[in-house]
C-alpha positions as semicolon CSV with decimal commas, in nm:
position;residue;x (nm);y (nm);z (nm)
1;X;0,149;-0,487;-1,027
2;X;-0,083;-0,401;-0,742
3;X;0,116;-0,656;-0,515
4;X;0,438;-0,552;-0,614
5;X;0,359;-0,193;-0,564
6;X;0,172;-0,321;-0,188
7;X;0,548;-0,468;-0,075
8;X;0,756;-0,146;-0,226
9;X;0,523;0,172;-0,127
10;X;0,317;0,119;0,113
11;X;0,559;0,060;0,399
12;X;0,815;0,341;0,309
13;X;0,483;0,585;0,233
14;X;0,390;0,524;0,570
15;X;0,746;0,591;0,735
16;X;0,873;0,881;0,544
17;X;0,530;1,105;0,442
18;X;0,397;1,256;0,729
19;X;0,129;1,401;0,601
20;X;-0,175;1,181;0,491
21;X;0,071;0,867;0,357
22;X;-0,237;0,607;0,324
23;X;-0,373;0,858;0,103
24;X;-0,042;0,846;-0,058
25;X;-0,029;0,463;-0,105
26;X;-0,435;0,521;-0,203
27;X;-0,330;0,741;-0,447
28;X;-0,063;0,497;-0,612
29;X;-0,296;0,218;-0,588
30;X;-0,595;0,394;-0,783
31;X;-0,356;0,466;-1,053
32;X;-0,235;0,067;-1,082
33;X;-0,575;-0,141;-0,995
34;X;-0,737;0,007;-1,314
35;X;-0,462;-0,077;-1,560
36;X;-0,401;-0,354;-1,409
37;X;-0,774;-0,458;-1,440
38;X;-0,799;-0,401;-1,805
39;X;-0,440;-0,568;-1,852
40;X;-0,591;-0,906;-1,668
41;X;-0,910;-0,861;-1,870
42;X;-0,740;-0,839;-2,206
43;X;-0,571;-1,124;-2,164
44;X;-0,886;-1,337;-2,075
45;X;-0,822;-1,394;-1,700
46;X;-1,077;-1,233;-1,495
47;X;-1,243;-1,464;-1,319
48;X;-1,443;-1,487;-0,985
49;X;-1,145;-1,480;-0,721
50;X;-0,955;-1,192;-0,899
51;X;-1,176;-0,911;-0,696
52;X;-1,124;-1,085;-0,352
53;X;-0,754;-1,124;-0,373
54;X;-0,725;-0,765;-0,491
55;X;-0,928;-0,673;-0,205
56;X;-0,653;-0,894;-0,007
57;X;-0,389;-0,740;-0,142
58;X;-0,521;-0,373;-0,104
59;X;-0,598;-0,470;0,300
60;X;-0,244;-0,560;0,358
61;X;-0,068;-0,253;0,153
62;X;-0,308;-0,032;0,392
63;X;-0,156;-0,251;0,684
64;X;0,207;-0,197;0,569
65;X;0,154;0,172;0,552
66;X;-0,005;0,169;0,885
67;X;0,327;-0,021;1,087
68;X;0,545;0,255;0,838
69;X;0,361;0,488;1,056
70;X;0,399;0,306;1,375
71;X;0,756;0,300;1,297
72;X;0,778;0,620;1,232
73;X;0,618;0,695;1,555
74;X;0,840;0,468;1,747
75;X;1,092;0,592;1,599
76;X;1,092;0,938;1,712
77;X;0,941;0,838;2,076
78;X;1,287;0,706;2,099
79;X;1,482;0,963;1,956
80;X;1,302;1,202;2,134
81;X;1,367;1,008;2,482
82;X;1,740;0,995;2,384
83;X;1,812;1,406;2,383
């Protein structure tokens, strides 16, 4: 869920909210990791590499909403050249 939510958020967050979008995407992410923790406990597969990959996973949602900014940026540099 977290990885899913990583690829369809964190980018747009980052290009359309211009006001505080990583703590947009860390919003939406603090609601998923937990359930998604207890659902991957329940069903007896927490191990040892579950934390760092989350922690992988988390890193490059913050770096997708970072380039949505960038973009964004870009974006109106360009537009802003243009008129």
């Amino acid at each position: 869920m977290e990885l899913i939510a990583a690829i369809v958020f964190a980018g747009p967050l980052g290009f359309f909210v211009r006001s505080r979008p990583l703590l947009a995407y860390l919003v939406i992410w603090a609601v998923i990791f937990p359930v998604q923790t207890v659902s991957v406990h329940d069903e007896g597969n927490l191990d040892a590499t579950y934390w760092p990959v989350n922690a992988v996973i988390l890193a490059l949602g913050i770096a997708l909403n970072h380039l949505g900014c960038r973009l964004r940026a870009r974006r109106a540099a360009r537009l802003g050249s243009l008129a």
